[in-house]
C-alpha positions in Angstrom: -8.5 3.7 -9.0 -9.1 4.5 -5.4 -8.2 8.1 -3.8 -7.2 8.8 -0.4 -7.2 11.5 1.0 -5.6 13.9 4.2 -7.9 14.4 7.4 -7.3 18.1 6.4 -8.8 17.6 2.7 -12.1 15.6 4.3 -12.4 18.2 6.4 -12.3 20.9 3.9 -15.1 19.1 1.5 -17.2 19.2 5.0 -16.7 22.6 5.9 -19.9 23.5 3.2 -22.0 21.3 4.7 -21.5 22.5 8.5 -21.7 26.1 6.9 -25.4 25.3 6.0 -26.4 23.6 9.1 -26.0 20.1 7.7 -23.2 18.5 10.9 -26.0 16.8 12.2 -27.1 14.7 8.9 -23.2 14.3 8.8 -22.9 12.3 12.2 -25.7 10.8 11.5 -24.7 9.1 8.1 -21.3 8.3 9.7 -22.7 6.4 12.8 -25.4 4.8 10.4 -22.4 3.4 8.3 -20.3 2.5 11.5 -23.6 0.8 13.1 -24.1 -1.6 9.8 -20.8 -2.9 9.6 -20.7 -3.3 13.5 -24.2 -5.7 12.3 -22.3 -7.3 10.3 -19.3 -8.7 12.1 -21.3 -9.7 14.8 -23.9 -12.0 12.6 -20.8 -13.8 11.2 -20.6 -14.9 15.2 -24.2 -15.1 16.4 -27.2 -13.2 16.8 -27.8 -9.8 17.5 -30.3 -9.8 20.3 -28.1 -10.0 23.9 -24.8 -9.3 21.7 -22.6 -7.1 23.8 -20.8 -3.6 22.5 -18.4 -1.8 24.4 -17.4 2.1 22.3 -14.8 3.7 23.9 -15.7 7.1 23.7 -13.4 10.4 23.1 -14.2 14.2 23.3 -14.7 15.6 19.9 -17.0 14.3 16.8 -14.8 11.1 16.6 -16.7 9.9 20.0 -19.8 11.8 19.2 -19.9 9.1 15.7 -19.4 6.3 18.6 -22.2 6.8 20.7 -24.9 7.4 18.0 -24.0 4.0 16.6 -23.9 2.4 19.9 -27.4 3.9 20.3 -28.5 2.5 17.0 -27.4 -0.8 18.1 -29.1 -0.9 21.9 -32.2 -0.1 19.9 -31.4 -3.4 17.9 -31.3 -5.6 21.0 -27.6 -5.4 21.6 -26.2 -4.7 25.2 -24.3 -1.5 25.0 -21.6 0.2 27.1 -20.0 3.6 26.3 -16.6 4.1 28.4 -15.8 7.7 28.5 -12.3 8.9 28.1 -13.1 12.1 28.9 -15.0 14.0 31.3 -16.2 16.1 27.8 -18.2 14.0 25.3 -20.7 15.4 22.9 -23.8 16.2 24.2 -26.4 15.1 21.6 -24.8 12.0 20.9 -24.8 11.2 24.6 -28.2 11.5 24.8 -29.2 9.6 22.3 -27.2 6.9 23.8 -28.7 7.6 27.8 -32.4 7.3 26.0 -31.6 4.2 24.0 -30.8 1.8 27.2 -26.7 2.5 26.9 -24.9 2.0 30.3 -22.0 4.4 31.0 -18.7 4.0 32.3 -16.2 6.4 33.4 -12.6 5.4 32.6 -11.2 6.8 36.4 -7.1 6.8 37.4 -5.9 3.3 38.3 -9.0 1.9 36.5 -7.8 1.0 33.2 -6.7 -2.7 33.6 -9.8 -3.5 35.4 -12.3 -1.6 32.8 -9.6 -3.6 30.3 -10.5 -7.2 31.5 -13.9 -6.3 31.8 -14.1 -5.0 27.6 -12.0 -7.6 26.4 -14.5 -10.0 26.3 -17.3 -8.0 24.7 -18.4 -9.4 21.2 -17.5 -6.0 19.8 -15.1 -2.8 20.6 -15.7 0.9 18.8 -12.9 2.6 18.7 -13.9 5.9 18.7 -11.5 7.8 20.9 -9.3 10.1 18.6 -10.5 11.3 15.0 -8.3 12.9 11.7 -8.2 16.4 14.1 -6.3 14.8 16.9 -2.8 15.6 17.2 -0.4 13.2 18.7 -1.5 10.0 20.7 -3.5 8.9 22.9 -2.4 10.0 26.5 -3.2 9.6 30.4 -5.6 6.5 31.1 -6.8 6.5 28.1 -3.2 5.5 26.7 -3.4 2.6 29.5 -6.9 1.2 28.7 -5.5 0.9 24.9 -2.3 -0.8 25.9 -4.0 -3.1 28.6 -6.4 -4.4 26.2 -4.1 -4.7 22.9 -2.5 -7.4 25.0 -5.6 -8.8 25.7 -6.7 -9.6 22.2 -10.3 -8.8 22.3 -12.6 -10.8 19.7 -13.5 -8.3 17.4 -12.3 -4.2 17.0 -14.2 -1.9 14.7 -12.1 2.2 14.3 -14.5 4.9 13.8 -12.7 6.4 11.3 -9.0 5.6 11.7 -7.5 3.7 14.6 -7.2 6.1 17.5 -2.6 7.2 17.4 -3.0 6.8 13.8 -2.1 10.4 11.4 -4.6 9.8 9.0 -2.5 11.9 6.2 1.1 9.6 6.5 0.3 6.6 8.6 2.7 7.3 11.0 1.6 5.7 14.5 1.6 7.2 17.9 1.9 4.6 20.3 -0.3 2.6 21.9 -2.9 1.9 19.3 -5.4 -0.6 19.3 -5.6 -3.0 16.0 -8.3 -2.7 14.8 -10.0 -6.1 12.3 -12.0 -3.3 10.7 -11.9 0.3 9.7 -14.8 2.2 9.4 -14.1 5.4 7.4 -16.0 8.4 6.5 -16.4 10.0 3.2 -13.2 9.1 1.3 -10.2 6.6 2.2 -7.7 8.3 4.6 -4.1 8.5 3.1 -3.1 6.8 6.5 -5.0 3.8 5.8 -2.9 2.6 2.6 0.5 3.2 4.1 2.3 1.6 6.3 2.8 1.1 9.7 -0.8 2.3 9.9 -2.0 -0.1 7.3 -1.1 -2.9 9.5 -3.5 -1.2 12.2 -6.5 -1.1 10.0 -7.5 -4.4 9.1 -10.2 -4.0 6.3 -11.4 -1.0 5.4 -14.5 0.1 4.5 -15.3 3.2 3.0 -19.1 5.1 3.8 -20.5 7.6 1.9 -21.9 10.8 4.0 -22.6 13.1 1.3 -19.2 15.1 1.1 -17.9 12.9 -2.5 -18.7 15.4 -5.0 -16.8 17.8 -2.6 -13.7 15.7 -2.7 -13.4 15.0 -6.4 -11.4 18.4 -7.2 -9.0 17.7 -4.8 -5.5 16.0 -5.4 -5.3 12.8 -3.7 -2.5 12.2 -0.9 -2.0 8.4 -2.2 -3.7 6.4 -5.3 -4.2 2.3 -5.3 -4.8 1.0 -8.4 -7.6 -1.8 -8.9 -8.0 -5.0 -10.5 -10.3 -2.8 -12.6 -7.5 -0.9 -14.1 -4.7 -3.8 -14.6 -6.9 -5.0 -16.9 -6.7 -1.8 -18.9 -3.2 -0.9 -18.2 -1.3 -4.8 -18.7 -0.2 -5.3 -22.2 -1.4 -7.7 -24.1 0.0 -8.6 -27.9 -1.9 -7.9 -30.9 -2.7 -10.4 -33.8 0.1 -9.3 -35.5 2.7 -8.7 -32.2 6.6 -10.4 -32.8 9.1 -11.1 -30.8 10.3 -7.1 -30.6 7.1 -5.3 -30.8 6.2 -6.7 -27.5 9.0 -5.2 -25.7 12.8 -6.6 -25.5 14.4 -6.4 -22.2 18.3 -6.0 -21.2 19.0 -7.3 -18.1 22.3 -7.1 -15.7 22.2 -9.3 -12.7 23.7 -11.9 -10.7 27.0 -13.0 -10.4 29.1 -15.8 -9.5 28.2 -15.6 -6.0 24.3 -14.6 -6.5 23.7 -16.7 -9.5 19.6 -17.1 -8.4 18.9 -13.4 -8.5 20.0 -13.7 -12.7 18.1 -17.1 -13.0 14.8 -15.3 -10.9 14.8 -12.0 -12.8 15.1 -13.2 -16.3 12.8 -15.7 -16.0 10.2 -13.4 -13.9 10.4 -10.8 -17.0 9.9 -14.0 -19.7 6.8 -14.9 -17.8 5.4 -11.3 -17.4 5.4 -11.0 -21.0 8.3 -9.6 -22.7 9.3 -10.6 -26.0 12.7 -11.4 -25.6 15.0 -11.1 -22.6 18.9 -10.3 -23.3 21.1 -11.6 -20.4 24.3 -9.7 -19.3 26.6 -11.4 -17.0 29.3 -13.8 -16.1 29.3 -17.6 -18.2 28.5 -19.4 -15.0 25.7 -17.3 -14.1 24.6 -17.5 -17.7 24.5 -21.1 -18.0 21.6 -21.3 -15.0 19.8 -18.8 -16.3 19.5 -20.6 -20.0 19.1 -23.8 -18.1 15.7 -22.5 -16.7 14.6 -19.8 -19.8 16.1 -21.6 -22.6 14.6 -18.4 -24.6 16.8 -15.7 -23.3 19.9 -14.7 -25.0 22.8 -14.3 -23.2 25.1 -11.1 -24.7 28.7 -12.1 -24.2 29.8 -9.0 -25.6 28.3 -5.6 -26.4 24.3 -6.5 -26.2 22.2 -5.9 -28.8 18.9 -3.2 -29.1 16.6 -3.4 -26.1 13.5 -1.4 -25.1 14.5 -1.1 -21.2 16.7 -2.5 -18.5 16.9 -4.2 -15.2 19.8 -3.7 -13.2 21.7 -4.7 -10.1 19.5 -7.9 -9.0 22.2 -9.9 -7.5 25.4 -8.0 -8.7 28.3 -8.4 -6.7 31.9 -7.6 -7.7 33.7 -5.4 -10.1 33.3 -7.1 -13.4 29.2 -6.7 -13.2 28.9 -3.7 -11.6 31.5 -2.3 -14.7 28.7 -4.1 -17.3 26.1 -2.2 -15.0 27.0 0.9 -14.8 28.0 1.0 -18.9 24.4 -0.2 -19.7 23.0 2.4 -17.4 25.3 5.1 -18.9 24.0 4.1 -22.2 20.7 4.2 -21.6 21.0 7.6 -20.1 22.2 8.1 -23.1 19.5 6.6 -24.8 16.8 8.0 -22.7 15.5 4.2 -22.0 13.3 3.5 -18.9 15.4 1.3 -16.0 15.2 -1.0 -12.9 17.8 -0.2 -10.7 17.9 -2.2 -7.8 20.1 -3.8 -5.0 23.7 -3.4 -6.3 22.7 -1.0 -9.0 21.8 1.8 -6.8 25.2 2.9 -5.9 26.1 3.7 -9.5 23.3 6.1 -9.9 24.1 9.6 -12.5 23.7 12.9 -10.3 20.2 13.4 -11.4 17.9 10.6 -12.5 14.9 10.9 -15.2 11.5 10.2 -14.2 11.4 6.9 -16.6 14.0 5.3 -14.0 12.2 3.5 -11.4 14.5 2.6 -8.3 13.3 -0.4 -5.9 15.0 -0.3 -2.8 14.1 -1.8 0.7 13.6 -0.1 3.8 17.4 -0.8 4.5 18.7 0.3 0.6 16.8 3.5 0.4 18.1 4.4 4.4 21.6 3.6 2.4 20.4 5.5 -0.6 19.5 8.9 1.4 22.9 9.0 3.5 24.5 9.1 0.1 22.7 11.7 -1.3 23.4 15.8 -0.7 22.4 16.5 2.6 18.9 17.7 3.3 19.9 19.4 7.3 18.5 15.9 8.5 20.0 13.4 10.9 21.6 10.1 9.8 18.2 8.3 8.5 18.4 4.4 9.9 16.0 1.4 8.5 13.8 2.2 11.5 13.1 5.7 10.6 12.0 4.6 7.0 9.8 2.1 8.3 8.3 4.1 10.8 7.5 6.6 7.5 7.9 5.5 4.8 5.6 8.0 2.9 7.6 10.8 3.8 11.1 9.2 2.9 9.8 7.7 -0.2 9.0 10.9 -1.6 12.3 12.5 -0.1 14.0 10.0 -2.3 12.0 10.6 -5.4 12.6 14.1 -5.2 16.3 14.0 -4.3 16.8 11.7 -7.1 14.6 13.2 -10.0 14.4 9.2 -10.3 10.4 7.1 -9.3 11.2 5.5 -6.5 9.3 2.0 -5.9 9.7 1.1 -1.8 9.5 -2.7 -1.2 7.0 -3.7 1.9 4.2 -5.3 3.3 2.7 -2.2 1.5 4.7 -1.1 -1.0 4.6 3.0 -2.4 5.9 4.1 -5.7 6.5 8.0 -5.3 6.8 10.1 -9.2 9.4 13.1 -8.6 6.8 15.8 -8.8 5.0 14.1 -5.5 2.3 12.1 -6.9 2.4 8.3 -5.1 0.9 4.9 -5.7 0.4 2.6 -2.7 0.0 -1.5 -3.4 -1.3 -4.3 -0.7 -2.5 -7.2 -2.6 0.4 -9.5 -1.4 1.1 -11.8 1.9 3.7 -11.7 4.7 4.8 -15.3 2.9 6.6 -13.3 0.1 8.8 -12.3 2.8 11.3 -14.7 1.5 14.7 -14.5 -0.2 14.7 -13.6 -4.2 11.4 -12.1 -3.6 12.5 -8.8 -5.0 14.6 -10.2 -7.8 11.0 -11.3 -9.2 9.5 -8.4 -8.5 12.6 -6.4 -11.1 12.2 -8.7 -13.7 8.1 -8.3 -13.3 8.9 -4.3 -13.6 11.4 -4.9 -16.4 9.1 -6.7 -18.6 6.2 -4.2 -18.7 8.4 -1.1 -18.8 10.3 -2.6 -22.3 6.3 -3.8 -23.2 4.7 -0.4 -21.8 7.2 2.5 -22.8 5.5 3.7 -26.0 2.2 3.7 -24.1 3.1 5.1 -21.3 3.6 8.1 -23.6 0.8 7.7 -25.4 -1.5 10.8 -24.2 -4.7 8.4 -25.6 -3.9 5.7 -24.0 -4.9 3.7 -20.7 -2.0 5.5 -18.3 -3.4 9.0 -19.5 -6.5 7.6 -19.1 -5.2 7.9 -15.0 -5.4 11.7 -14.8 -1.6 11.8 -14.3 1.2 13.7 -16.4 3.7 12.0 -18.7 6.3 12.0 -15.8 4.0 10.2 -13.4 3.0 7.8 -15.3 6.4 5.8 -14.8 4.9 5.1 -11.0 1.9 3.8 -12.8 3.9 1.1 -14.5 5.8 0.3 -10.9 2.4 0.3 -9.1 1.0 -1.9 -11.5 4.0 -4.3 -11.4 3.9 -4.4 -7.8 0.1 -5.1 -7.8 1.2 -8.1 -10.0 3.9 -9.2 -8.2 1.9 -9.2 -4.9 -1.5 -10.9 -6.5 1.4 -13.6 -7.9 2.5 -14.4 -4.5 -1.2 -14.3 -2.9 -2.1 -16.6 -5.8 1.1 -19.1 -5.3 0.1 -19.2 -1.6 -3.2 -20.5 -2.1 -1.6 -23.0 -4.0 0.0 -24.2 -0.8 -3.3 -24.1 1.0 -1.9 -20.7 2.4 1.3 -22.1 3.4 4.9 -20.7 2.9 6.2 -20.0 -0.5 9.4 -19.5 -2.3 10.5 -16.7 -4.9 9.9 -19.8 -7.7 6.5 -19.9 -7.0 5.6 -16.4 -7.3 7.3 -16.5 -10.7 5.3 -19.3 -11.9 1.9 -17.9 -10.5 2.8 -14.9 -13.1 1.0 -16.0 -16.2 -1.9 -17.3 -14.3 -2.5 -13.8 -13.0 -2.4 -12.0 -15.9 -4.1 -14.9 -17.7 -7.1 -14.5 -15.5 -6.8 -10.4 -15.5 -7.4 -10.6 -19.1 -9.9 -13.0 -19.0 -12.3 -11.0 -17.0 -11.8 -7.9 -19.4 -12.5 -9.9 -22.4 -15.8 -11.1 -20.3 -16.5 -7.5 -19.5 -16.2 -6.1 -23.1 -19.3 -4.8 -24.5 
């Protein structure tokens, strides 16, 4: 599982090594780590000798990491320029770059679009302007340069340590900021890399060690992502002696005579993920599609019989399925059995949710969701505000709701009640397409009625996460989004990376999973 972290919290597991003298190795490890990958991403394009760096270069440590990379590469045979934001810049580091052959550059009022043009060009720009300390965003010329050449594209951007506008603890983005193809971070992942919108600054990120890990293990992390490395412990797989209802029988409500794919496109998505059986609740004509394409569902024409979980609200529009709705989420209340409540479902919700009900909204459902709920002393929150943070009104919901709370995105976050959240990436913008979600529910459905014994289990893979009971429920929705997302990557490259539909991630399903357990059987000892 990987751990990221607050600016604050790297800063903290630092503080013993500047205490005993040790900044110095610090910056030095840090600019080492930045140099290398800058090697890198220019040998995919050409040699090094003659290859031309510009750093753009801020006050604090952030520029000081910068300039002792860019020295490191002018001693490699690179042609290096440091532009200097401000009229401060750390003295060593400076040095080091004025002895290796660096030429420096001034960034002056009315100069920006000029120095712009000139950069834009360069086979390689360090962002190394603003670091976790900064406050706010860039400002002043500086804001200019950044804004002059993010319309200019350059070829290749490397962040020293986080994009420069970027709160490394909630991804929230302070405009402008430069995108960056590569992220360059020190010690531990920043929280504000694996949440959107900064994610979609980032690019790749790579992670360098400076000696501060052991420092960082006590401490909580701000976000976890889980890895292919733990799917393969955590999906459920049947024993030799597994039937039908021992691998987890799922109730689902969804669709309607209007929205008759979202029934046919969640049943089918939890039939493919692995449950054992799939009951289907709904209207005849909607239950005639979805037999047509999963022959082995049952539809339940009356009262349904036992189930192990349910999915509800995929699809549901008008009074007779919302009624079947909200009586199978009353009796699973009742019941204490773990749900999906999305799209339709979510305005039936009890007063106070248990942890083992996961909601999935979108940006625009969970805006809806929060102006329903008691007032916090906040204004009206619109779709734009829950984009622009969606780690801070993920968890708002969680917490108002008592319920986990799975936000659907380009990255999607699953925040537990007590705080702790999960943050998934592993899918394309393709699977921005209609019925994308309702696959994504039925996914969910099928491993909470597959998972809900071991996700109690205190021996078992999910404890095997660190987390309590109660947070283990985001587990499950973090590891079904991962699915979902790897489905739709996979069904992608099926089309040579072309456009997909929400029937093609479902049928990528069993390949994925197929392939995860492959590799753990390899890996057994």
């Amino acid at each position: 599982m990987i751990s990221a972290f607050t600016g604050q919290q790297i800063r903290d597991a630092e503080q013993p090594l500047l205490d005993s003298g040790g900044g110095a190795v610090l910056m030095q490890r840090a600019a080492y780590g930045l140099a290398q990958e800058v090697v890198r991403a220019v040998r995919v394009r050409r040699r090094l000798a003659g290859a031309s760096v510009t750093v753009l270069v801020g006050k604090g440590n952030n520029g000081g990491d910068g300039l002792y990379a860019a020295s490191m590469l002018a001693r490699r045979g690179m042609r290096t320029t440091a532009v200097l934001a401000s009229a401060e810049a750390h003295t060593e580091a400076l040095a080091a770059f004025t002895a290796a052959g660096g030429r420096l550059l001034r960034l002056e009022p009315d100069y920006a679009e000029e120095l712009a043009v000139a950069c834009a060009g360069d086979d390689v720009i360090i962002d190394a302007l603003l670091g976790t300390g900064a406050r706010g965003g860039l400002r002043g010329e500086a804001a200019e340069l950044v804004s002059f050449l993010q319309e200019l594209r350059p070829r290749c951007v490397i962040a020293c340590d986080l994009p420069s506008g970027l709160d490394a603890a909630t991804g929230e983005v302070h405009w402008p900021v430069l995108n960056a193809d590569i992220t360059v971070t020190f010690g531990g992942a920043k929280a504000g890399l694996m949440t959107d919108p900064g994610e979609g600054c980032a690019g790749r990120v790579v992670v360098v060690e400076i000696g501060i890990e052991d420092n960082l293990a006590p401490a909580a992390p701000e976000l976890r992502r889980l890895t292919t490395t733990d799917l393969q412990s955590l999906l459920p797989a049947p024993g030799r002696r597994s039937h039908k209802y021992s691998r987890g029988v799922l109730g689902v409500v969804a669709g309607s005579e209007r929205f008759v794919g979202a029934a046919v496109l969640s049943v089918h998505a939890a039939a493919v993920a692995g449950a054992g059986m799939v009951r289907y609740v709904g209207p005849e004509p909607a239950a005639r599609q979805v037999l047509l394409r999963t022959p082995e569902a049952i539809w339940e024409s009356g009262q349904p019989g036992r189930v192990q979980a349910w999915v509800l609200g995929p699809g549901v529009d008008g009074g007779g399925q919302l009624q079947r709705a909200g009586n199978a989420g009353k009796a699973a209340l009742e019941a204490e059995l773990p749900v999906v409540v999305d799209a339709g479902a979510l305005s039936l919700l009890p007063q106070h949710c248990p942890p083992h009900w996961i909601l999935t909204p979108h940006a625009g459902e969970l805006a809806t969701l929060l102006e329903s709920l008691p007032s916090t002393g906040e204004v009206a929150v619109t779709r734009d505000d829950v984009e622009s943070r969606p780690l801070h009104y993920v968890r708002q919901a969680a917490q108002q709701t008592g319920a986990t709370v799975l936000l659907k995105g380009a990255t999607t976050l699953v925040a537990s009640p007590s705080g702790v959240v999960f943050s998934q990436s592993e899918g394309t913008p393709w699977m921005a397409t209609a019925g994308s979600g309702d696959v994504l529910a039925g996914i969910l459905g099928s491993l909470l009625a597959q998972c809900a014994e071991a996700v109690k289990d205190d021996d078992g893979a999910y404890a095997a996460l660190g987390l309590n009971p109660e947070d283990r429920w985001a587990a499950v929705a973090a590891a079904a989004a991962s699915l979902h997302g790897m489905a739709g990557s996979q069904a992608s490259r099926d089309f040579e990376g072309g456009p997909l539909t929400a029937s093609a991630i479902m049928t990528a399903v069993p390949r994925v999973i197929g392939s995860l357990t492959a590799e753990c059987d390899r890996t057994k000892p």
